[in-house]
Structure formats: structure tokens, C-alpha cells
Backbone as CSV, one residue per row, in Angstrom:
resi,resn,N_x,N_y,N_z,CA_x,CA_y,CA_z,C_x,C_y,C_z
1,UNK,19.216,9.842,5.750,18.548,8.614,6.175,19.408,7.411,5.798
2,UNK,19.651,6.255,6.934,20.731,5.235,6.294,20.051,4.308,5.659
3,UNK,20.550,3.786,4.859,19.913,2.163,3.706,19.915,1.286,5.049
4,UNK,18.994,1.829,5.972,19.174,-0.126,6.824,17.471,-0.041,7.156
5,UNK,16.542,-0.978,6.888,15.491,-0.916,7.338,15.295,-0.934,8.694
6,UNK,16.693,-1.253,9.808,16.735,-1.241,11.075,16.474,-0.147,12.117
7,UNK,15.109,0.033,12.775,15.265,0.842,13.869,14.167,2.141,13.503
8,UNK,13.631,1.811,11.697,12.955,2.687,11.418,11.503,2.385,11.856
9,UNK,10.576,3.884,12.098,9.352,3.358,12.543,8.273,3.309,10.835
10,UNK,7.161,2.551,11.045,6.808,1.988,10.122,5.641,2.491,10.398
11,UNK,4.649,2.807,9.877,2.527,2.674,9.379,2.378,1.726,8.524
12,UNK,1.689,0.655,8.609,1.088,-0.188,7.591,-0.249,-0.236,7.956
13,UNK,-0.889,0.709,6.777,-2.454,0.127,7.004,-2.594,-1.160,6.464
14,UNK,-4.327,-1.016,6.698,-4.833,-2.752,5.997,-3.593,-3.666,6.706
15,UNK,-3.422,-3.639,7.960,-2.468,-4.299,8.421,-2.724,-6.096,9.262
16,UNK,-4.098,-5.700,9.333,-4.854,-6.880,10.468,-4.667,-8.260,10.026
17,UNK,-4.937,-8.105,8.659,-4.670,-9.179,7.595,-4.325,-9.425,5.941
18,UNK,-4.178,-10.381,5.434,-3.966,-10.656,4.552,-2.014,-9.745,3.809
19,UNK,-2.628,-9.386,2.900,-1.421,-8.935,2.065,-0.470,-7.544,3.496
20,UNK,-1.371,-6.828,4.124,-0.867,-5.843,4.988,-0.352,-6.416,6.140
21,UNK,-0.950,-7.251,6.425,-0.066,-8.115,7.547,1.274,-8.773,7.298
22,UNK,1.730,-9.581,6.222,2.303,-9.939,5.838,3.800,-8.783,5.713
23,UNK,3.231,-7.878,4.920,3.980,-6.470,5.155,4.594,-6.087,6.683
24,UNK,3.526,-5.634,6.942,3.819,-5.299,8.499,4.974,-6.490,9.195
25,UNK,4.790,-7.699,9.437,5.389,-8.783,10.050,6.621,-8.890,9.568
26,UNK,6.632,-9.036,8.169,8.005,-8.870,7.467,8.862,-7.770,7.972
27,UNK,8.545,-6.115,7.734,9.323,-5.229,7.926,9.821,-5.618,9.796
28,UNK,8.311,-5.696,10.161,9.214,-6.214,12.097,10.183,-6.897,12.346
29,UNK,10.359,-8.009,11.346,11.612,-9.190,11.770,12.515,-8.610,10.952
30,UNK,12.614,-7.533,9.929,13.810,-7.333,9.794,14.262,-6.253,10.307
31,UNK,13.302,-5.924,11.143,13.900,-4.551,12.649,13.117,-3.243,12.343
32,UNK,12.570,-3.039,11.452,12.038,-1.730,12.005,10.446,-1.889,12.855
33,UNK,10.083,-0.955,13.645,9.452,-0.841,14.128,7.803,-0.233,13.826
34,UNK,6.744,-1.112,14.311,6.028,-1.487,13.090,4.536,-0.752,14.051
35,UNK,3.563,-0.263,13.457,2.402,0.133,13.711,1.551,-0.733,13.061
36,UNK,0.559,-1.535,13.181,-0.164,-2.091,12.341,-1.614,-1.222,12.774
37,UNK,-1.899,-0.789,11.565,-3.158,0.276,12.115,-4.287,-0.825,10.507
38,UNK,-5.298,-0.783,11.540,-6.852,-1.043,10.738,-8.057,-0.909,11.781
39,UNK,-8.939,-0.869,11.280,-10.053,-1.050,11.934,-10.644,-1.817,13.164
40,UNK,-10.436,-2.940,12.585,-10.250,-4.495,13.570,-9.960,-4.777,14.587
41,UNK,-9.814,-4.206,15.890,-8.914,-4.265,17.041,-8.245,-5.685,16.955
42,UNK,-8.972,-6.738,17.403,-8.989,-8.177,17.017,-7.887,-8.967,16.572
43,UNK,-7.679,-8.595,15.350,-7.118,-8.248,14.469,-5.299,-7.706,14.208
44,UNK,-5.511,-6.481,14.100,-4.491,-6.003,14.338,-3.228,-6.188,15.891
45,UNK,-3.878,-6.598,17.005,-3.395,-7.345,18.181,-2.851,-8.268,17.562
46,UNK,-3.529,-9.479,16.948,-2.895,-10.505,16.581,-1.682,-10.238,16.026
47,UNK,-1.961,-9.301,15.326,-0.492,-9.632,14.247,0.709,-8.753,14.816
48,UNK,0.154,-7.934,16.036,1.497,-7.707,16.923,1.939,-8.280,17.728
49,UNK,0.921,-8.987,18.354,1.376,-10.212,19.331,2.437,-11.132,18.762
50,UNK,1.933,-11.450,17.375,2.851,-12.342,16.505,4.804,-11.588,16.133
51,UNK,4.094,-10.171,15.909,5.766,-9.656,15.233,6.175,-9.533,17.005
52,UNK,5.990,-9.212,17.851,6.249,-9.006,19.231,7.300,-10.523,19.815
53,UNK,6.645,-11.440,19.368,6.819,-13.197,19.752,7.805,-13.493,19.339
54,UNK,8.024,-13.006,18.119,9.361,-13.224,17.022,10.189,-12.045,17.341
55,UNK,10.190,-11.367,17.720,11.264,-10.538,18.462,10.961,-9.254,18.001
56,UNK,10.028,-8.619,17.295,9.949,-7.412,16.693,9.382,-5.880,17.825
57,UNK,9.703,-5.298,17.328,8.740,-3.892,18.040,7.665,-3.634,17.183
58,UNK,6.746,-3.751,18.017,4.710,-3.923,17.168,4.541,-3.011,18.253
59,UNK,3.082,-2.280,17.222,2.109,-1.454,18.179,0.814,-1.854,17.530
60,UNK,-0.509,-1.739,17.794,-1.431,-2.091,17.193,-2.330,-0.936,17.621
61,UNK,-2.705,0.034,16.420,-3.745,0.918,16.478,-4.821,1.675,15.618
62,UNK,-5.989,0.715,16.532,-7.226,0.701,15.576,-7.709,1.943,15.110
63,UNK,-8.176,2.217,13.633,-8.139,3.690,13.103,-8.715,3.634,12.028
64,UNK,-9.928,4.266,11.601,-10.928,4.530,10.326,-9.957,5.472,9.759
65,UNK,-9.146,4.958,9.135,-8.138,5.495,7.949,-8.862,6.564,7.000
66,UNK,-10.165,6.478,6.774,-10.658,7.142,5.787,-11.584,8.824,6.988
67,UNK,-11.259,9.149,8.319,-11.778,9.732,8.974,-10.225,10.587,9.307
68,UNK,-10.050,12.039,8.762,-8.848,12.817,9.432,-8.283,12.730,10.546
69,UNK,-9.797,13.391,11.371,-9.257,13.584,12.539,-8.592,12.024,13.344
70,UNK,-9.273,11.318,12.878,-8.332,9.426,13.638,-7.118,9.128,13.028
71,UNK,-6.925,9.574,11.798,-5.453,9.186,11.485,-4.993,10.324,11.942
72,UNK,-5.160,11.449,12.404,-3.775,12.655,13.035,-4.044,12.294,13.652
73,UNK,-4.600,11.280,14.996,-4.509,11.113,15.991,-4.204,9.496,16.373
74,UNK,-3.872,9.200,15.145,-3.100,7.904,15.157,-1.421,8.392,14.961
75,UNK,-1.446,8.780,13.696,-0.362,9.167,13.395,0.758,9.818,14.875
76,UNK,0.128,10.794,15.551,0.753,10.833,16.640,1.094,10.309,17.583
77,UNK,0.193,9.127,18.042,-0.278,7.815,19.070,1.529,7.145,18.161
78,UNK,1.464,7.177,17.227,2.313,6.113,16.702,4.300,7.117,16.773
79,UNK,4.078,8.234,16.605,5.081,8.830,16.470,5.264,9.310,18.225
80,UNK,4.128,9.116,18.517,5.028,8.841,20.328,5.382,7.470,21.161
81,UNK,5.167,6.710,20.522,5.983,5.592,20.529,6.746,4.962,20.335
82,UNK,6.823,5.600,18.771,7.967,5.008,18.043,8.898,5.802,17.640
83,UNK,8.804,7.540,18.093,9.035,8.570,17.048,9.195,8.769,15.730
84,UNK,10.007,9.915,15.004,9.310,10.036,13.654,9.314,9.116,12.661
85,UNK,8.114,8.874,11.794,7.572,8.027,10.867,8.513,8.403,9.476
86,UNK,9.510,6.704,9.189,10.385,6.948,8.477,10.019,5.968,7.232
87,UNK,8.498,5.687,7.407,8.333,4.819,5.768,6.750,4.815,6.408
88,UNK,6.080,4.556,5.634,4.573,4.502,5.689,4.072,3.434,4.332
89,UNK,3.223,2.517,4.646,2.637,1.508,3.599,1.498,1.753,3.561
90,UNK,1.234,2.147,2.551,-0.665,2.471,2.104,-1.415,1.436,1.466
91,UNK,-1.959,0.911,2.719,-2.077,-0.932,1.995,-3.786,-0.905,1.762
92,UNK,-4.780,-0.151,3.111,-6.033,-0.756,3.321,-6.892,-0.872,1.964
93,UNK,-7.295,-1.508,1.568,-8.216,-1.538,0.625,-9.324,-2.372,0.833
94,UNK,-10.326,-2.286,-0.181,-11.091,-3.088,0.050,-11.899,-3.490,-1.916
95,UNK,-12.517,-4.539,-2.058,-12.977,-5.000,-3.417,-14.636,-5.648,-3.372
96,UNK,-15.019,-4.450,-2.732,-16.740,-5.232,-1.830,-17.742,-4.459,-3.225
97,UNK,-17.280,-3.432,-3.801,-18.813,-2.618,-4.832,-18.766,-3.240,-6.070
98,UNK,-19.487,-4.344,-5.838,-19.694,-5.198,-7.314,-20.896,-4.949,-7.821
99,UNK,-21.330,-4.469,-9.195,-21.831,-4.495,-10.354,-21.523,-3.507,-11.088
100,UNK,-22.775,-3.669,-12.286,-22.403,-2.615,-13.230,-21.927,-1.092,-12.642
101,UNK,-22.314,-0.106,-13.516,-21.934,1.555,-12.856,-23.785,1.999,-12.685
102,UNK,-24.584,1.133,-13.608,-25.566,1.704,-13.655,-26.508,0.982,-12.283
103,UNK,-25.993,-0.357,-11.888,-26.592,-1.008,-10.648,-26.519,-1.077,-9.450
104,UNK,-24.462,-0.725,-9.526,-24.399,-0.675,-7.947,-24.440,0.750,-6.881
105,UNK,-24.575,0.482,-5.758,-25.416,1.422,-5.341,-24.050,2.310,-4.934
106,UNK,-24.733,4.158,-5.112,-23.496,4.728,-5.072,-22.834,5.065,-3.598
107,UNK,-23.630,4.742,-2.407,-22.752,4.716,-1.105,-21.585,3.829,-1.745
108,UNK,-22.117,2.642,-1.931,-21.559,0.881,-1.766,-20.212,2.152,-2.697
109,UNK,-20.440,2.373,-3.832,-19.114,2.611,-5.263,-17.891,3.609,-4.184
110,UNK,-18.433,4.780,-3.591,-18.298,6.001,-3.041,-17.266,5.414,-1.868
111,UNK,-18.001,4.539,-0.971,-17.004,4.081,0.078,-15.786,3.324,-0.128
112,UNK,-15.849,2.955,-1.081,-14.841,1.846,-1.722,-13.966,3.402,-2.154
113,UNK,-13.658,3.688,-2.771,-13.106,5.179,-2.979,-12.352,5.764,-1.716
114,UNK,-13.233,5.791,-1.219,-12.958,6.502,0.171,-11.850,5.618,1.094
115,UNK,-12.113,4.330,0.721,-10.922,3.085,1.889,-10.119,2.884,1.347
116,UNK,-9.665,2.770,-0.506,-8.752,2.442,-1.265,-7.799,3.994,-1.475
117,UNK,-8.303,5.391,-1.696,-7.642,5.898,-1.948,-7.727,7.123,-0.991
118,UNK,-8.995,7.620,-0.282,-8.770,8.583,0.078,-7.971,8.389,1.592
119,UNK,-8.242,7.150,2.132,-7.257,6.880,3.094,-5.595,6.831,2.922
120,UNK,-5.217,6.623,1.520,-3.920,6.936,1.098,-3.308,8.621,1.254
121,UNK,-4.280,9.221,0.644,-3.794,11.105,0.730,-4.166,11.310,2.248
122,UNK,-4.763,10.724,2.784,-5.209,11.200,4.473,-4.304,10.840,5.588
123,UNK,-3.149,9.557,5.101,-2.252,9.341,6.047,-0.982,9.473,5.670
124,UNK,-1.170,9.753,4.512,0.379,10.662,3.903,0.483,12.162,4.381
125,UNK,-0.674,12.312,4.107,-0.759,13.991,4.682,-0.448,14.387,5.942
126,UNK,-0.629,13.045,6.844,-0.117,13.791,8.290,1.209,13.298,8.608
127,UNK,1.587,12.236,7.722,3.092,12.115,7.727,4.349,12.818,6.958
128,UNK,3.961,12.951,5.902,4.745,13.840,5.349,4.966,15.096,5.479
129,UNK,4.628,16.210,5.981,5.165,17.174,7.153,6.516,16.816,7.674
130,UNK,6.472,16.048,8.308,7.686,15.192,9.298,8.989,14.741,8.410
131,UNK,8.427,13.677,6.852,9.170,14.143,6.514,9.998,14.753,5.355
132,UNK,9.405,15.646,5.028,9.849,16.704,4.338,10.731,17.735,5.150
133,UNK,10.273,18.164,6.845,10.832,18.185,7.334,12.573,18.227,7.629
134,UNK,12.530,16.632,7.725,13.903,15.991,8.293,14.450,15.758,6.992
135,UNK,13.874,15.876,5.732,14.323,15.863,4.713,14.339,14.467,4.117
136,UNK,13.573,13.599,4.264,13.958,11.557,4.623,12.926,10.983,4.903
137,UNK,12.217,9.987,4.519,11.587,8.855,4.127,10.946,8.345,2.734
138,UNK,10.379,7.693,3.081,9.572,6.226,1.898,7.992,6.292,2.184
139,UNK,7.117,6.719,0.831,5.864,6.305,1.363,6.016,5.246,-0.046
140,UNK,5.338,3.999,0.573,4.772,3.126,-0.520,2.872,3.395,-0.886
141,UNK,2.359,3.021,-1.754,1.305,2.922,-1.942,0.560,1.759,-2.709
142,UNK,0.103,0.643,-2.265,-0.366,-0.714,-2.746,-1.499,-0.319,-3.588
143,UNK,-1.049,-0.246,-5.315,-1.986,-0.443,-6.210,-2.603,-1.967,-6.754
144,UNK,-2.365,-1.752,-7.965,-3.060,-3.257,-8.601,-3.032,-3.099,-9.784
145,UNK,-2.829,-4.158,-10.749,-2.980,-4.402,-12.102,-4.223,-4.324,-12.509
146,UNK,-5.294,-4.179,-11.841,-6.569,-3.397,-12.261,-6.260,-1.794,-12.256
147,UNK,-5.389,-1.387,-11.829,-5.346,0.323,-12.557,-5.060,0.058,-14.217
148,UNK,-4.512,-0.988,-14.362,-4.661,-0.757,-16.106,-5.859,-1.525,-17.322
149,UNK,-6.545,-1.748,-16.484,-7.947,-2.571,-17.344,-9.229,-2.245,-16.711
150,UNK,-9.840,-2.309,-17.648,-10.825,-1.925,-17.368,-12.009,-3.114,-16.896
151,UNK,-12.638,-2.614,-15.677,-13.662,-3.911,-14.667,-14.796,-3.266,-14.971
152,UNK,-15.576,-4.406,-15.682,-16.877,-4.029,-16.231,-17.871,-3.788,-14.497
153,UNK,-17.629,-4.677,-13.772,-18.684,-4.701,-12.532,-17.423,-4.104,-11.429
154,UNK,-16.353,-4.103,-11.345,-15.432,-3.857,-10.195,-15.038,-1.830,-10.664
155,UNK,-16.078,-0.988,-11.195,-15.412,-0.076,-11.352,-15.010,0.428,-10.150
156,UNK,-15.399,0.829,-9.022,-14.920,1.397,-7.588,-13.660,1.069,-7.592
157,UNK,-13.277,0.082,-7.467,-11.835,-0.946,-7.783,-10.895,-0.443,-8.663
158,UNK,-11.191,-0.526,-9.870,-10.076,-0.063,-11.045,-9.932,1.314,-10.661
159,UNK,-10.889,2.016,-10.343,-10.687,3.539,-10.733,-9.527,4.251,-9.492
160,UNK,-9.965,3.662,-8.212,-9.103,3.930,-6.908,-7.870,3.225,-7.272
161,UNK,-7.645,2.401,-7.685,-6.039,1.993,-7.592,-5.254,2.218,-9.087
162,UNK,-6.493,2.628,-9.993,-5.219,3.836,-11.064,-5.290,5.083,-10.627
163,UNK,-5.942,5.930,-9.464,-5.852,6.796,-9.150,-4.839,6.883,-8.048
164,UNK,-4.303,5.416,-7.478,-3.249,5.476,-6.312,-2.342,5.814,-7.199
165,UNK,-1.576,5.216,-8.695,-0.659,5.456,-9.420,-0.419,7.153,-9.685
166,UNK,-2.029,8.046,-9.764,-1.570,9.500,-10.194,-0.853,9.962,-8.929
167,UNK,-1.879,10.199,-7.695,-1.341,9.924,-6.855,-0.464,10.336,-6.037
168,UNK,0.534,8.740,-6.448,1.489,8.469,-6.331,2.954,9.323,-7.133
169,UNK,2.797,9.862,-8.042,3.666,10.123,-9.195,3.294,12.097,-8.391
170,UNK,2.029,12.497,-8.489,1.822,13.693,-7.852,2.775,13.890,-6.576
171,UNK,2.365,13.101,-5.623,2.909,13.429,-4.721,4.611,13.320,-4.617
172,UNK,5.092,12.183,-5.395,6.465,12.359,-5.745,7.385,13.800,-6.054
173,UNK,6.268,14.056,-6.738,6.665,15.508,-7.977,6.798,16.681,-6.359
174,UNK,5.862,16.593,-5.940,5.724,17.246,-4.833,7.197,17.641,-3.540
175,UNK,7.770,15.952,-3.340,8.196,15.998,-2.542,10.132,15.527,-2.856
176,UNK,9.915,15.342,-3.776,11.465,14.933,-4.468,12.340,15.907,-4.033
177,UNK,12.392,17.462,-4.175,13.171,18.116,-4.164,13.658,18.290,-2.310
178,UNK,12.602,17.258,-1.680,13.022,16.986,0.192,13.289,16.000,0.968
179,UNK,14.227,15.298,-0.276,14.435,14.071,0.140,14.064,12.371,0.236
180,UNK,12.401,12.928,-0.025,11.413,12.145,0.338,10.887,11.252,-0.813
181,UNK,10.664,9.679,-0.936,10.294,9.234,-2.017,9.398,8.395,-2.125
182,UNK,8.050,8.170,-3.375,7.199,7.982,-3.320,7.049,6.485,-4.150
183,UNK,6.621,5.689,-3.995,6.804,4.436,-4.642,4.931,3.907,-5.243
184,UNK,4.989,3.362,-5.895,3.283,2.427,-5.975,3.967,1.219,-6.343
185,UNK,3.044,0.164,-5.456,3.526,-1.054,-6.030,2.073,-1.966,-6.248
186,UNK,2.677,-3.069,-6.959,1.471,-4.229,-7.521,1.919,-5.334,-6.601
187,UNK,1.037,-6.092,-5.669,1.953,-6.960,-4.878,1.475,-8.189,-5.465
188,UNK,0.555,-8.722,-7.053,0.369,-9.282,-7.590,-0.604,-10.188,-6.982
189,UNK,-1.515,-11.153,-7.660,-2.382,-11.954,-7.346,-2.356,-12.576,-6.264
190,UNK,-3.062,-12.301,-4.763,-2.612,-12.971,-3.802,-3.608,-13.350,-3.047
191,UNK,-4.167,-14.426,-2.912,-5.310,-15.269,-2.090,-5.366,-14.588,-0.456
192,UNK,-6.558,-13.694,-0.917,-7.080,-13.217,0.229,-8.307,-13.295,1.111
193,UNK,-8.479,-13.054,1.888,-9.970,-13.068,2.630,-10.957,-12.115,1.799
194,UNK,-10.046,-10.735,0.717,-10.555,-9.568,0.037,-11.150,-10.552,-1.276
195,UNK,-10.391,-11.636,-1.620,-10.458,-12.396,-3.228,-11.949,-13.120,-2.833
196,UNK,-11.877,-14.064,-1.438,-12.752,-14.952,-1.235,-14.346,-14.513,-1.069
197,UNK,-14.452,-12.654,-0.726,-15.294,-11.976,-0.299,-15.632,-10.997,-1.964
198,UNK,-14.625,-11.677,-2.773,-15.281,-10.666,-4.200,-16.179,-12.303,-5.070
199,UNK,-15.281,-13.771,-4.592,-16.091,-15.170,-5.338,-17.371,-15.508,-4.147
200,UNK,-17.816,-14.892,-3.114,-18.669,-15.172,-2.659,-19.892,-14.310,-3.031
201,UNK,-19.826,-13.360,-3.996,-20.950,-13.123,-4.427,-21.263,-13.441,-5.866
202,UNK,-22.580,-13.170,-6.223,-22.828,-13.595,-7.717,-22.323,-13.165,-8.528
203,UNK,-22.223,-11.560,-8.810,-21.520,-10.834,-9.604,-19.939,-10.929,-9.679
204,UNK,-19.560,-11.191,-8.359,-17.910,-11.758,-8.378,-17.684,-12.810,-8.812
205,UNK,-18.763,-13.824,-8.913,-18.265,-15.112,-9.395,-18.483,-15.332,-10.613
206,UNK,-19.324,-14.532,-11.322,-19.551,-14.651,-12.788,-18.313,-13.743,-13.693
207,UNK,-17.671,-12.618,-12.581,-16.762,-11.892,-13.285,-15.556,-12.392,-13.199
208,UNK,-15.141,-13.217,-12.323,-14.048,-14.004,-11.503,-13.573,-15.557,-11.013
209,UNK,-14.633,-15.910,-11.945,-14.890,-17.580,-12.006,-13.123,-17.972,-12.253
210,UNK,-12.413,-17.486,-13.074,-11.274,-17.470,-13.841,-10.030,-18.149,-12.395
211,UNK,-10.492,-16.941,-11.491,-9.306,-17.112,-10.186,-9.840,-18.470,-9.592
212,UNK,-10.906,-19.268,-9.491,-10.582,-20.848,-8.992,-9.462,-21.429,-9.310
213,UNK,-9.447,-21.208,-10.907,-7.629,-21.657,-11.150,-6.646,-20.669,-10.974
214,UNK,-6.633,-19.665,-10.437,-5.219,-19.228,-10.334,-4.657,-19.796,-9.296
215,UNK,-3.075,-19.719,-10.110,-1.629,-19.669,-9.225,-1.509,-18.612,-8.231
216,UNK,-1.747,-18.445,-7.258,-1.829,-16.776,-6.483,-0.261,-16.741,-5.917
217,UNK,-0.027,-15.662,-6.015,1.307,-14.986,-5.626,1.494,-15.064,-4.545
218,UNK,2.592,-15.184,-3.468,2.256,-15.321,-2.155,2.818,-13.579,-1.440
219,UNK,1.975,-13.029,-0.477,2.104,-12.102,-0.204,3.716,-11.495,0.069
220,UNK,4.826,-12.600,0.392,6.199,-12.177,1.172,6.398,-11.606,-0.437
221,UNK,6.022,-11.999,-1.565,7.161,-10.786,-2.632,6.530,-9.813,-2.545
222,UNK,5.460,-8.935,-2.012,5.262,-7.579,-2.062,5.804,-7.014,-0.939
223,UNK,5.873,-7.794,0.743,6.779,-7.343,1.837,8.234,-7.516,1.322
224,UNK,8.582,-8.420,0.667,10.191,-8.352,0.253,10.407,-7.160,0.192
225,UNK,9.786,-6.575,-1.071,9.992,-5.593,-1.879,9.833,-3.891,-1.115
226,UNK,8.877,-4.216,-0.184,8.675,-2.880,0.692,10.432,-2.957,2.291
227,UNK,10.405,-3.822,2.169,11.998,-4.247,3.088,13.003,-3.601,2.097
228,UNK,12.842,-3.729,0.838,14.417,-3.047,-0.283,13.905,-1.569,-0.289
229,UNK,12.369,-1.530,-0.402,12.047,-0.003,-0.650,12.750,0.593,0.774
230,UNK,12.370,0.123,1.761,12.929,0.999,3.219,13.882,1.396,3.226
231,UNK,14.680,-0.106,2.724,16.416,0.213,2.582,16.805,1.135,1.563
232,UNK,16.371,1.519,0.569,16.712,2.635,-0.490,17.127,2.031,-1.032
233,UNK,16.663,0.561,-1.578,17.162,-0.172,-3.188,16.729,0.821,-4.179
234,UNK,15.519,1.241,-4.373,14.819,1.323,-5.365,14.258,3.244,-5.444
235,UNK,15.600,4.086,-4.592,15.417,5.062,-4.858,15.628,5.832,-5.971
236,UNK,15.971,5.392,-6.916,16.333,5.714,-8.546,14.776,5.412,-9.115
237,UNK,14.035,4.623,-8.708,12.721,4.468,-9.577,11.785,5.184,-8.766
238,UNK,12.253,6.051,-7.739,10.970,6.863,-7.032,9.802,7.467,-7.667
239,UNK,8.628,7.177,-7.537,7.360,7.735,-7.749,6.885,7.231,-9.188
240,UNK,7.101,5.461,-9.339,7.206,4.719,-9.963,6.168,3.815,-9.391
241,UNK,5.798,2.741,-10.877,5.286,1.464,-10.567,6.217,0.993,-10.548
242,UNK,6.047,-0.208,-9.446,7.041,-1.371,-9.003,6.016,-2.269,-9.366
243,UNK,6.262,-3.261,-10.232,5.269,-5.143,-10.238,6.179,-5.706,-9.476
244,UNK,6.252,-6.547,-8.252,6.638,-7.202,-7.677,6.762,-8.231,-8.332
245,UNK,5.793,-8.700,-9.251,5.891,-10.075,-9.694,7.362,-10.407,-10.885
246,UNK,7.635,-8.675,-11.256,8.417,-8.800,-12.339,10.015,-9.098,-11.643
247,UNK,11.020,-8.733,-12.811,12.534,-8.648,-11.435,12.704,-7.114,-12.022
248,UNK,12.540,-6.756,-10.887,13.052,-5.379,-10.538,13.997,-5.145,-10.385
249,UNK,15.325,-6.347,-9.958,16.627,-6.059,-10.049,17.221,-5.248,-12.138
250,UNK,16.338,-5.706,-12.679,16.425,-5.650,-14.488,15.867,-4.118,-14.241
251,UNK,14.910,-4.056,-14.074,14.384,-2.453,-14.337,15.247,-1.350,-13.080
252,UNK,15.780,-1.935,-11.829,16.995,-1.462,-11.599,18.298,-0.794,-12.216
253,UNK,18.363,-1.822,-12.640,19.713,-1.755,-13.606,19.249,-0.810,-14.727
254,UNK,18.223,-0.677,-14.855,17.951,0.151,-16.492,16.727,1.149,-15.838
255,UNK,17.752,1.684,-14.800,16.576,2.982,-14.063,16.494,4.121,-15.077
256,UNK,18.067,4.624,-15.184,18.528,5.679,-15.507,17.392,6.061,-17.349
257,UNK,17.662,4.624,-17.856,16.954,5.061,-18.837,15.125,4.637,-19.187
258,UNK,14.987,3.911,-17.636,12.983,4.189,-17.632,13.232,5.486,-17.358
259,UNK,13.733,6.213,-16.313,13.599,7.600,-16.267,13.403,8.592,-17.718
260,UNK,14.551,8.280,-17.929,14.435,9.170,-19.461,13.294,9.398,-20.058
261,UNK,12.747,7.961,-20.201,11.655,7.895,-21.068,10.204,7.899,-20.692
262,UNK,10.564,7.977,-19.263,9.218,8.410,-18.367,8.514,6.562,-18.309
263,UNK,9.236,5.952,-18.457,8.624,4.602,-18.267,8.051,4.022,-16.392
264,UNK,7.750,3.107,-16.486,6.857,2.381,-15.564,5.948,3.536,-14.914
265,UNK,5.294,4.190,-15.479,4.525,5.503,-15.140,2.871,5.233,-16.237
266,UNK,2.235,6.133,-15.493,0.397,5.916,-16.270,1.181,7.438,-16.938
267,UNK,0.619,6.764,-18.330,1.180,8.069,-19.509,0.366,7.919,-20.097
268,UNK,0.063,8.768,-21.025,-0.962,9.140,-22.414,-0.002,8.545,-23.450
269,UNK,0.178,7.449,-24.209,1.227,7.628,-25.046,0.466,6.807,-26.785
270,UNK,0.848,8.198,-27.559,0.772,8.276,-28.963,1.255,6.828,-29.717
């Protein structure tokens, strides 16, 4: 597989908006060829119309990520268009099951589960076949700095995106010896329609009053960073946390010995 993000075809869920769009649009203008798959028809049009305008190759296809049979039948919709799927972004999430564990209701906890993570193993699974295969690609997987703290009312939340990190590191273990490499990243605090829909309720605003003042991150350093992942910057830290917010060029440079020590990884440590 060559280091050029050029010409490769792309999946970005959670693509319609916010942090996945941003992704998606980014990887288009710097040439690879982009699927923006969510729910949304609406939505997801827009933001191909947009990478399309600016010169990119967009497809837009609407897909309950968390339903098998629609992502193998996306997944193919997309690999006959674009042929084979040479990076995949596991973005969709969602931050809607607010309260305690003992209040909120367990569809509301259960579905949140189901859009944050089980849609991650459900569209890796029909891509990675392909390539393990050809021996070559990149899956990313969009966690969060809530996999390492604990959310008194956001548990649905914490628990799915430290479970993208196992995961993530599983499926690495899995697929390393075919070429293939597995990334999780943090695309850091970023003002979303997801943020504005966790301070519009009571329980979000009493747990989250804090983010009126935040500085929010702007979404292009987590697409930066999925543009170096394509290119194979950051194939030495495979099946790793990436913080976008941090410089990764430093934990670059000092791969060889996070490896050693099993660093930027969810560990048990004494």
C-alpha cells in the first residue's frame, strides 16, 4: 500500500456532520475518495455536494450502521464505486443516555452502545476481509477522553468509547500479522450539535455546565491526523491511542520505546 492518501477509497461514518464531516471533507480534498455514510440522507448529500464542489470524489450513503445486513450492503454499494476499501473511520456516535445507571432508561443506555461501538465491530467486519486479504489498510476508530474517567450520569458514553480502545488494540492483535493497522483516536473537545444536545438537557447541564467556558478544539486536528494515519505516518503506533490534541510528532519519535513499554494503551498498571 503507498504512503499517499491519494486515490484511496474511504468509509467515514457519523459523516453528515459535525466532527465526521469534517473528516470525511478533509480526506476528499486531499484526494482520496470518500463515502460519507449516516443515517441522515439530508445530510450526508450535503457534505458530498460540498467535497464534490471542491473537487473531491464523494458518495453519500444512508445506512443504520448499527443493523448488519445495511452496512454489508453499504459496504458493497461503496466498494462498487469506489473499489476496495483502503481506510475506514469509525466516527458515528452519539451522547443522548443521560442520568444516573439506576435512572436512565435501559433502551435509552443499550442504544447508545449499540451506535458508539457496536457499529464500529459491524463495519470493520465487512471491511476487513478485503483487507487482510490484499494484505493493506487503516481502520481508525474515534474514541474520547471519557474512556478514561469515570461519568457519573454519561455511563453509556464512557463505557462505549473505553470499549472502542479494547477494541481497537483486539482487533490490531488480530490483524497485524496482514498488513493491516488499527488506530483509536481522541479528536479532543469539539463544539458539536452532539455537545449542544448533551447542555440542552437538565442532567447535561448540571453535569456539563463547565463546557459554556470551554476552548473547544476545532475538528480539522482530528481530520489532520486521520490524512497522516492514511498516509502511514503513524504506522509504528498501530493499535494505539492517538490524542490529537497532544504532538504526536514527540510520541512518533519515541514509538519504538511506547512500544516496549506497552504505552499509549488501556493497561492494568501496578
Amino acid at each position: 500500500m503507498t504512503n499517499d492518501v491519494v486515490g484511496q477509497a474511504a468509509i467515514v461514518t457519523g459523516a453528515g456532520r459535525g466532527i465526521g464531516r469534517t473528516i470525511g471533507l478533509t480526506l476528499a480534498l486531499a484526494g482520496a475518495k470518500v463515502a460519507f455514510v449516516a443515517r441522515t440522507t439530508a445530510e450526508i448529500e450535503s457534505a458530498m455536494d460540498e467535497a464534490v464542489s471542491a473537487g473531491g470524489a464523494a458518495i453519500a450513503v444512508a445506512t443504520d450502521v448499527t443493523d448488519g445486513a445495511a452496512v454489508e450492503a453499504m459496504v458493497a454499494e461503496v466498494e462498487a464505486a469506489f473499489g476496495p476499501t483502503s481506510l475506514l473511520v469509525n466516527n458515528a456516535g452519539v451522547h443522548l443516555a443521560l442520568g444516573t445507571p439506576w435512572e436512565i432508561d435501559p433502551d435509552d443506555w443499550w442504544r447508545e452502545i449499540e451506535i458508539n461501538l457496536k457499529s464500529a465491530f459491524l463495519v470493520s467486519r465487512y471491511v476487513l476481509p478485503g483487507m487482510v486479504a490484499r494484505g493493506n489498510g487503516r481502520v481508525i476508530n474515534v474514541s474520547s477522553g471519557a474512556a478514561f474517567d469515570p461519568r457519573a450520569i454519561s455511563s453509556a458514553y464512557a463505557t462505549s468509547k473505553a470499549a472502542m480502545l479494547r477494541l481497537t488494540d483486539s482487533t490490531q492483535a488480530a490483524v497485524a500479522e496482514h498488513g493491516v493497522s488499527v488506530f483509536a483516536i481522541h479528536p479532543g473537545g469539539v463544539h458539536t450539535g452532539l455537545t449542544d444536545a448533551v447542555l440542552a438537557s437538565p442532567e447535561g447541564l448540571k453535569a456539563y455546565s463547565h463546557w459554556k467556558n470551554n476552548t473547544w478544539r476545532d475538528a480539522s486536528l482530528a481530520a489532520d491526523v486521520c490524512v497522516r494515519i492514511a498516509n502511514g505516518d503513524f504506522d509504528a503506533l498501530a493499535g494505539r491511542y492517538l490524542d490529537v490534541t497532544k504532538n504526536l510528532d514527540a510520541a512518533l519519535a519515541e514509538s519504538a520505546e511506547i512500544v516496549a513499554r506497552d504505552g499509549l494503551s488501556m493497561r492494568l498498571r501496578r
